[in-house]
C-alpha positions in Angstrom: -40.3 15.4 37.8 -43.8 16.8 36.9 -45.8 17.8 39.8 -49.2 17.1 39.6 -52.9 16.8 41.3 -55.9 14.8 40.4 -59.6 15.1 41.1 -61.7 11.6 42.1 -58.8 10.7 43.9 -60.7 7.5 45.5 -62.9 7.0 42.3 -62.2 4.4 39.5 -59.6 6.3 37.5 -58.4 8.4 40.7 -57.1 5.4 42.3 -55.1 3.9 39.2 -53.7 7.6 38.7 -52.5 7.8 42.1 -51.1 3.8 41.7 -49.4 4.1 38.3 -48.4 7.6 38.6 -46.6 6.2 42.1 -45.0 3.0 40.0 -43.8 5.6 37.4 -41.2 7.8 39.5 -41.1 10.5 37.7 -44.3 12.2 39.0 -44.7 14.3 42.3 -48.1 14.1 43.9 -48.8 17.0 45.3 -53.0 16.9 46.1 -54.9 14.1 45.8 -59.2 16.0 45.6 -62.5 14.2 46.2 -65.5 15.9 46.7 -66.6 17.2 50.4 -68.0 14.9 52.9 -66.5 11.3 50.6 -65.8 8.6 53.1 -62.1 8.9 51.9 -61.3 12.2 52.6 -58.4 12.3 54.9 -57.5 9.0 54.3 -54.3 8.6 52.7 -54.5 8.5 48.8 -52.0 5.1 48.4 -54.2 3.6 50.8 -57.2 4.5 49.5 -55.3 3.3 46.0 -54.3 0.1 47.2 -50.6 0.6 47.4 -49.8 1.6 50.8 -49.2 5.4 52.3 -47.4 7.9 50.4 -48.0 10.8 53.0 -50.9 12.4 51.6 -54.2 12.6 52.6 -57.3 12.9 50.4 -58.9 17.0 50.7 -61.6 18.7 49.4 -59.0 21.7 47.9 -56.1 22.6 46.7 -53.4 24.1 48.6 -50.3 24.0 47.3 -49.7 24.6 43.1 -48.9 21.5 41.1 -47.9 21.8 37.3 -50.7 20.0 35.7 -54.1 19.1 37.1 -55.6 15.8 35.6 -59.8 16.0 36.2 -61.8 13.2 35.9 -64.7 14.4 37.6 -68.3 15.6 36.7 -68.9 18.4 34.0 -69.9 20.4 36.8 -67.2 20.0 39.1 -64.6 20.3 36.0 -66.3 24.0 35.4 -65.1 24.8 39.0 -61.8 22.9 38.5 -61.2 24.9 34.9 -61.4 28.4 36.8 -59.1 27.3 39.6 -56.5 26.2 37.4 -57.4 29.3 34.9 -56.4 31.8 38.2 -53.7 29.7 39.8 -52.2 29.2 35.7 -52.2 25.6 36.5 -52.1 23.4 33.0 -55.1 21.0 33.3 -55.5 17.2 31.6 -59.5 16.8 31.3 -60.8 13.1 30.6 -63.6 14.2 32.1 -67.0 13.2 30.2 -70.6 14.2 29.2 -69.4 17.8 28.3 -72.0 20.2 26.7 -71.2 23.0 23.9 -71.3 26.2 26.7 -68.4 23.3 28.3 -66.3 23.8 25.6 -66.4 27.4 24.9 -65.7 27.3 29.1 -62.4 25.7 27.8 -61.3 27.5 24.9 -61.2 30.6 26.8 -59.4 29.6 29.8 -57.1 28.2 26.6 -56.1 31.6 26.3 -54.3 31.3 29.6 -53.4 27.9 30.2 -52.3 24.9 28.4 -55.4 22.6 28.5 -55.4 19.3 27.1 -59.4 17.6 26.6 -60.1 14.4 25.3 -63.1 12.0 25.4 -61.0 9.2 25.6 -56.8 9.1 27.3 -55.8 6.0 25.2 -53.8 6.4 22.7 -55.2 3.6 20.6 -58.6 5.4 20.6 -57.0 8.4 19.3 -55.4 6.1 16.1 -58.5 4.9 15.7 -60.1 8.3 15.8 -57.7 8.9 12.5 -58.2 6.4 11.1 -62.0 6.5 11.6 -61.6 9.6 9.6 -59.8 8.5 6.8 -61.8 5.4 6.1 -64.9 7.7 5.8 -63.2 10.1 3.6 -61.8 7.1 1.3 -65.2 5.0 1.3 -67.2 7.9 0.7 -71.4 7.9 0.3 -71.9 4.3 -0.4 -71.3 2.8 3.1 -73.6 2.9 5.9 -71.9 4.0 8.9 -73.0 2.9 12.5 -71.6 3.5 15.8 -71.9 1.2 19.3 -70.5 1.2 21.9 -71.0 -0.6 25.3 -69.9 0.3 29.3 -70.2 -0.8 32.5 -73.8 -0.7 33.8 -72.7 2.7 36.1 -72.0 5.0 33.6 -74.1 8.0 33.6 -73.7 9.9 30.4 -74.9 7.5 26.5 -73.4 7.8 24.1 -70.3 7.8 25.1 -67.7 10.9 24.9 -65.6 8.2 22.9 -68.3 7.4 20.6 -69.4 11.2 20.2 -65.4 11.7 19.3 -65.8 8.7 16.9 -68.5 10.6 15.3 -67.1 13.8 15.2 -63.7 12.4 13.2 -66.0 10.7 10.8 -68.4 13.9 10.5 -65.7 16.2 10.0 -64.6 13.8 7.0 -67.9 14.1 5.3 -68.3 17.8 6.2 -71.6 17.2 8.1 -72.6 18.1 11.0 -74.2 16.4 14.5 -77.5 16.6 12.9 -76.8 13.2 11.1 -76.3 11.6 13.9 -79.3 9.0 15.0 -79.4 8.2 18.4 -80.9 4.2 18.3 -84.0 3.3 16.0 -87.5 2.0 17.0 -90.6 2.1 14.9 -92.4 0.8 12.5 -90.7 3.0 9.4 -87.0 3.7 10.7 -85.3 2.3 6.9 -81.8 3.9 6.7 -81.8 7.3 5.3 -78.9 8.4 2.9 -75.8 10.1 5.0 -77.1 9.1 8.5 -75.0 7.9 11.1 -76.4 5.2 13.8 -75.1 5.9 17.4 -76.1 2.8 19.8 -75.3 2.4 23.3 -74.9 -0.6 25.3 -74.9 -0.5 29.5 -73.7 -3.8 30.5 -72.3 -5.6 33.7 -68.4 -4.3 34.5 -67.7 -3.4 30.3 -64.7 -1.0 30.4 -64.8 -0.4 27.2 -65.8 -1.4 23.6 -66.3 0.6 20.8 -67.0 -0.1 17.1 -67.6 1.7 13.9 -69.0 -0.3 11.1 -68.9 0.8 7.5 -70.7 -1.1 5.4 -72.0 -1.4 1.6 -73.7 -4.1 -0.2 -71.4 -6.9 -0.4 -69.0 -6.1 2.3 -68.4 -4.8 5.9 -65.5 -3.2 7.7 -65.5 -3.0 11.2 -63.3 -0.9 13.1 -62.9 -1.6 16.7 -61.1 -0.8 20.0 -61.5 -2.9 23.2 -60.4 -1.1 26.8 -59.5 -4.5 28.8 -58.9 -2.5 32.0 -58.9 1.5 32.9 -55.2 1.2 33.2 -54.8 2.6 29.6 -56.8 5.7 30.2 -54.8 6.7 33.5 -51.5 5.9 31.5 -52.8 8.2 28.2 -53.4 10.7 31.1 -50.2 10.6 32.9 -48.3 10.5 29.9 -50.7 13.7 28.8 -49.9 15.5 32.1 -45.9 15.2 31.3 -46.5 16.4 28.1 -48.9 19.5 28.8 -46.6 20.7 31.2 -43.9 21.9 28.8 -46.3 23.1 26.6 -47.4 26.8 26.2 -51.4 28.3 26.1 -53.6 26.6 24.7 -56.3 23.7 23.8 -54.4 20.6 22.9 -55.8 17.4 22.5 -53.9 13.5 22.3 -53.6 13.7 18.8 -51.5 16.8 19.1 -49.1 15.2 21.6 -49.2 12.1 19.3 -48.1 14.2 16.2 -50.8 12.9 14.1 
């Protein structure tokens, strides 16, 4: 068994966790957390799920110590989340998004202490198609025009998404370039392509769980690389299957490709 806790307990991806992690059997939940003063707190977290009471109400804390702590929260309540789990040596599963640089460095050095395990996206296709993202770019080379979109439920806060900045990041590190070739949507009466830029497009639309596409394209052809997210399901299962993984691991920054192998 792998004990566990999860932030946004009553949000989108806190219920599935607490449903699928439930189904699985092989998980202990020891604290389900949503933020002070949400209509849920207190309620009981299968309830709140949609799968009947398991015996735990929703808090505001954590009181006990589970193995691994799966956030998806806000950047700013994963900062708080990352120092708890830094002094209590809990492991922590982030899928939290819309994560700055001064985030990161917040996570490589609470790496030194605890296994941590961040990724812009839990599914495990997304992660394939993060490698193989990067090895189209590498193989096609300077001829193809490269363009990113990606589209999400009209809520989402944070454009583009964490997915498509991970997109970009694989395809960058290919070319040896950095973010500054990245540009962010074009309007204008001059915006022709320039050589080695890479388009990043976001779309917000109705309840779009997630779509992402790179296109690479020269004159005469087009590739297009895509992943569709049909329900949030695969994100809580990448997590869950993260959080049983990260817990036999040792300090450090992991991320799904490392539990994948690839």
């Amino acid at each position: 068994m792998t004990s566990i806790a999860m932030t946004g307990a009553a949000g989108r991806m806190g219920t599935r966790l607490v449903a699928l992690a439930k189904a699985a059997g092989d998980f202990e939940i020891l604290a389900a957390i949503e933020r002070v003063g949400h209509p849920a707190h207190a309620r009981d977290a299968g309830e709140v799920a949609g799968v009947g009471a398991i015996g735990l109400p929703i808090m505001s804390d954590l009181r006990i110590t589970p193995q691994v702590l799966i956030d998806f929260s806000s950047p700013e309540s994963m900062r708080a989340w990352l120092k708890i789990c830094r002094e209590k040596k809990i492991a922590m599963v982030i899928g939290t998004t819309g994560l700055n640089e001064a985030d990161h460095k917040l996570i490589d050095e609470a790496a030194r202490d605890i296994a941590v395990l961040q990724a812009p996206n839990m599914s495990l296709g997304v992660n394939l198609m993060f490698k193989v993202a990067e090895q189209l770019a590498k193989t096609l080379g300077d001829d193809y025009d490269i363009e990113i979109v990606e589209g999400h439920h009209r809520f989402k806060k944070d454009a583009p998404s964490g997915t498509a900045m991970g997109l970009a990041d694989a395809i960058l590190k290919a070319k040896g370039r950095s973010r500054d070739s990245l540009r962010y949507g074009r309007h204008g009466d001059d915006v022709v392509r320039k050589p080695g830029e890479i388009g990043m497009h976001s779309l917000r639309i109705g309840d779009e769980v997630g779509r992402h596409t790179a296109y690479f394209a020269a004159l005469g052809e087009r590739l297009e690389l895509t992943h569709v997210a049909t329900n949030r399901d695969t994100f809580a299962h990448g997590a869950l299957k993260a959080a049983r993984w990260l817990a036999q691991q040792k300090p450090g920054r992991y991320s799904i490709a490392n539990m994948l192998g690839i």
